[in-house]
N, C-alpha and C positions, 0 to 999 in steps of 0.2 A: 665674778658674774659674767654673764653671757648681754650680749645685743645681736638683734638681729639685724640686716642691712637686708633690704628690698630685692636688690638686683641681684640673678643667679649670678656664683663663680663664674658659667660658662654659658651659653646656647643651650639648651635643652630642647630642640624642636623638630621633631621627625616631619617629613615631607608630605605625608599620607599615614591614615590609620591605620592600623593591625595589633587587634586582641592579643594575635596568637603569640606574636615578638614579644608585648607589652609580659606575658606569661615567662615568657624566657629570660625579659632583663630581670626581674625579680630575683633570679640567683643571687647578683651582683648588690641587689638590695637588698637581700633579708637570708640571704644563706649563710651556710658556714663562717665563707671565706669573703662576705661582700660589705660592705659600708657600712650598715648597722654596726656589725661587727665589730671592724676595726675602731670604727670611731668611741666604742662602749671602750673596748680595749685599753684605748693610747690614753683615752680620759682618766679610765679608772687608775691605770699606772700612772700619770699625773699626780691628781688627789692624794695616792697613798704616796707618794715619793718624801723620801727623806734622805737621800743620799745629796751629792753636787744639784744644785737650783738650776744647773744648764740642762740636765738629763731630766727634769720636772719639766721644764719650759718646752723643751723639744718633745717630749709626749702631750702635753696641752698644746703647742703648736699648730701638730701634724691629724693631733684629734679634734681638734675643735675645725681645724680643714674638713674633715672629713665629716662633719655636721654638715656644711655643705654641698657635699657627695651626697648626702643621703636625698638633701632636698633636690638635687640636679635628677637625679634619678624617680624619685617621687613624682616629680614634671614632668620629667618624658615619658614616662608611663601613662600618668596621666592622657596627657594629650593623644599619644598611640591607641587609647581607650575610646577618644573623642569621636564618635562619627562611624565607630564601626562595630554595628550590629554583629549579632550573632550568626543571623542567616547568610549573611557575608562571605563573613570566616570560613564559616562551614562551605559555602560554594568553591572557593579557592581552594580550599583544601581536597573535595573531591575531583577537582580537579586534576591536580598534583599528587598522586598519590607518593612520592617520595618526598614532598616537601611534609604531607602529613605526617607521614613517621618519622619523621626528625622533629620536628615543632611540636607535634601532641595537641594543636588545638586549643584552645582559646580559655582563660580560671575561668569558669562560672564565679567565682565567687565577685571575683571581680563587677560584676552585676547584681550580683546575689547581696553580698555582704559588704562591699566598698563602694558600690554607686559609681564606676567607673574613676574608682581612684585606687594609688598603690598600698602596699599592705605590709607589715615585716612580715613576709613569710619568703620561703624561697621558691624556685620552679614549680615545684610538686605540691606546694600547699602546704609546706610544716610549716610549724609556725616558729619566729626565730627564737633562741632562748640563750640567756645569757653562759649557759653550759661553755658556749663556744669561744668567752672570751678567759684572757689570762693574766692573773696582774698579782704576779709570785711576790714581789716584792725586792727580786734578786735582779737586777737592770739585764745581768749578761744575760740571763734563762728569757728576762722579756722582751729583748731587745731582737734574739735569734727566733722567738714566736713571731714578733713584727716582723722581722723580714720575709720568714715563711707563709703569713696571712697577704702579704704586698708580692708575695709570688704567687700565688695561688689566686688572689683577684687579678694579677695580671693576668693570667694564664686563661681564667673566666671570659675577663672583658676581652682578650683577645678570638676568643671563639667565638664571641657572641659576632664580633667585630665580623670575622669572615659569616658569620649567618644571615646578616643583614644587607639587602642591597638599598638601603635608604639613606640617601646622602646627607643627611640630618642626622639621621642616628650614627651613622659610621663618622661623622665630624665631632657630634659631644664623645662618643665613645675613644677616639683617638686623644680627647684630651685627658680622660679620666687615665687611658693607658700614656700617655707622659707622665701625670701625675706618679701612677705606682713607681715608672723606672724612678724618679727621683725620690721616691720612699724608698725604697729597696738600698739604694744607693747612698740616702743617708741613715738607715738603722744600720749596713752595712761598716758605714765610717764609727758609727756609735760604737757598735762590737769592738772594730777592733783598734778604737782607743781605749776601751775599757779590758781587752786582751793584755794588751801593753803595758797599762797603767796597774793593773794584778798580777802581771808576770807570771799567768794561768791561761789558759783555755777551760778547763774542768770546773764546771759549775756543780755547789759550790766551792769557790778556790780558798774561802778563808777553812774549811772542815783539816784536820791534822792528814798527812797520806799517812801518815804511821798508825793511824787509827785503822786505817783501811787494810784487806788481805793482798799486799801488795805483791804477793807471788802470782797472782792471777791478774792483777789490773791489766796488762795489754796485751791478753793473749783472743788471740781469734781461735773460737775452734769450728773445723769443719762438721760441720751434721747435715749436708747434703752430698747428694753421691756427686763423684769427681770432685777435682780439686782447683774446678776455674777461680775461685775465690783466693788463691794461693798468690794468683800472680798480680794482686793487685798492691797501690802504696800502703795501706789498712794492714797488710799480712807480714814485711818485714821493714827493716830500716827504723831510722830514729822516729819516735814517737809525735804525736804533734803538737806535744806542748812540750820536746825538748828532753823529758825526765826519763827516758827511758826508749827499748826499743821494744817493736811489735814483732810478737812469738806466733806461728802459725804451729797450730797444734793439728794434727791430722787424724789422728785415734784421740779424741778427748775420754779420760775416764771417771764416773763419777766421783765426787769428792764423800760421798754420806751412803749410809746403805738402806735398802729398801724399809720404806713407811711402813710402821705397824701400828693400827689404830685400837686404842682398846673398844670393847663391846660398850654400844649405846646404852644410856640405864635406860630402862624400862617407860619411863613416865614420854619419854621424846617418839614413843610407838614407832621406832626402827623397822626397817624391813627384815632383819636377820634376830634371832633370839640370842641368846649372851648362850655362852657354853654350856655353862651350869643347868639349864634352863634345856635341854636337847635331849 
């Protein structure tokens, strides 16, 4: 079960209002790579867990944190809403006409369809959808998602971070960006005690390699012109899970020979007639 506790994780309070910013935290809320997100994420890999009760606990953890995030963000939007009109926005912005076209001005919907409150949706108005989260069941495959969604919000919040000059918002945003280093940093440790502890990198590590065409598993092959790709650790040297070393192939050639499909039957109204039929 879930409780809620009254008081935000953090501060959530911008200094002065703006639509237009309130538009832009939204990514961080309701996009891809933002708190909705994650927190659906780290929950849902929780729930289904059935490996080690310490790799359940630290996805319920780090997700139900992240319920949190959602509402810290939900508030500062909020309030960035509070007090600022449209015909406002719109002045500032014709003011500046380069802070316009970086910001893009102010959701209507935000007025329209939330009453000056925030929305899952991201920047641009999509709306968020669970498409974006992942919860394979395999710790290592969800463990290196979490850390690439805790890179990818950091990476957000830190843009947003230099967009705003609001010492309110650039204060809660600096703690959300601690937050992610230390997510990062413990799905990080997650991986690779779970590396260690399979004596794998290659997810999955429990499937046979002898099942696999292991004459091709570590070969790089070039298919762009030049060979900058040649000289990096990817292209020779021992492999990185140990088992093998990496082949730089330069002229790759196909393994199978050209696709021949037979004629459509008739009933599928094909755009080409069968032979017979000419």
């Amino acid at each position: 079960m879930f409780y809620h506790i009254k008081e935000l994780q953090y501060e959530a309070r911008p200094t002065r209002p703006d639509a237009a910013y309130a538009k832009q935290l939204q990514e961080i809320l309701g996009g891809q790579y933002g708190e909705i997100s994650v927190m659906m994420q780290y929950l849902f890999q929780g729930f289904n867990g059935r490996a080690d009760k310490k790799y359940r606990d630290l996805c319920l953890d780090i997700g139900t944190e992240e319920i949190g995030h959602v509402e810290l963000l939900a508030t500062m939007i909020a309030r960035l809403l509070d007090g600022a009109p449209a015909a406002e926005q719109e002045a500032a912005y014709k003011s500046n006409p380069v802070l316009a076209a970086v910001m893009g001005g102010m959701n209507p919907q935000h007025f329209i369809a939330s009453g000056l409150g925030a929305m899952p949706v991201d920047s641009v108005g999509n709306r968020w959808t669970a498409s974006y989260i992942g919860a394979s069941g395999n710790l290592l495959a969800d463990f290196r998602a979490n850390l690439t969604a805790e890179s990818m919000g950091r990476l957000q919040a830190v843009r947003l971070y230099e967009l705003s000059d609001d010492p309110g918002v650039k204060d809660t945003l600096s703690f959300l960006i601690a937050r992610d280093t230390g997510h990062q940093n413990q799905w990080a440790a997650a991986i690779a005690e779970l590396e260690a502890r399979e004596g794998d990198i290659v997810v999955p590590t429990n499937f046979p390699r002898e099942l696999e065409k292991q004459a091709v598993s570590y070969d790089l092959y070039n298919l762009s012109r030049g060979e900058a790709s040649q000289s990096g650790r990817w292209a020779s040297g021992p492999t990185m899970d140990g088992k093998s070393t990496f082949r730089y192939v330069s002229n790759p050639v196909p393994y199978g020979p050209k696709p021949k499909l037979s004629p459509a039957p008739l009933y599928v109204h094909d755009t080409m007639k069968p032979p017979s039929l000419k």
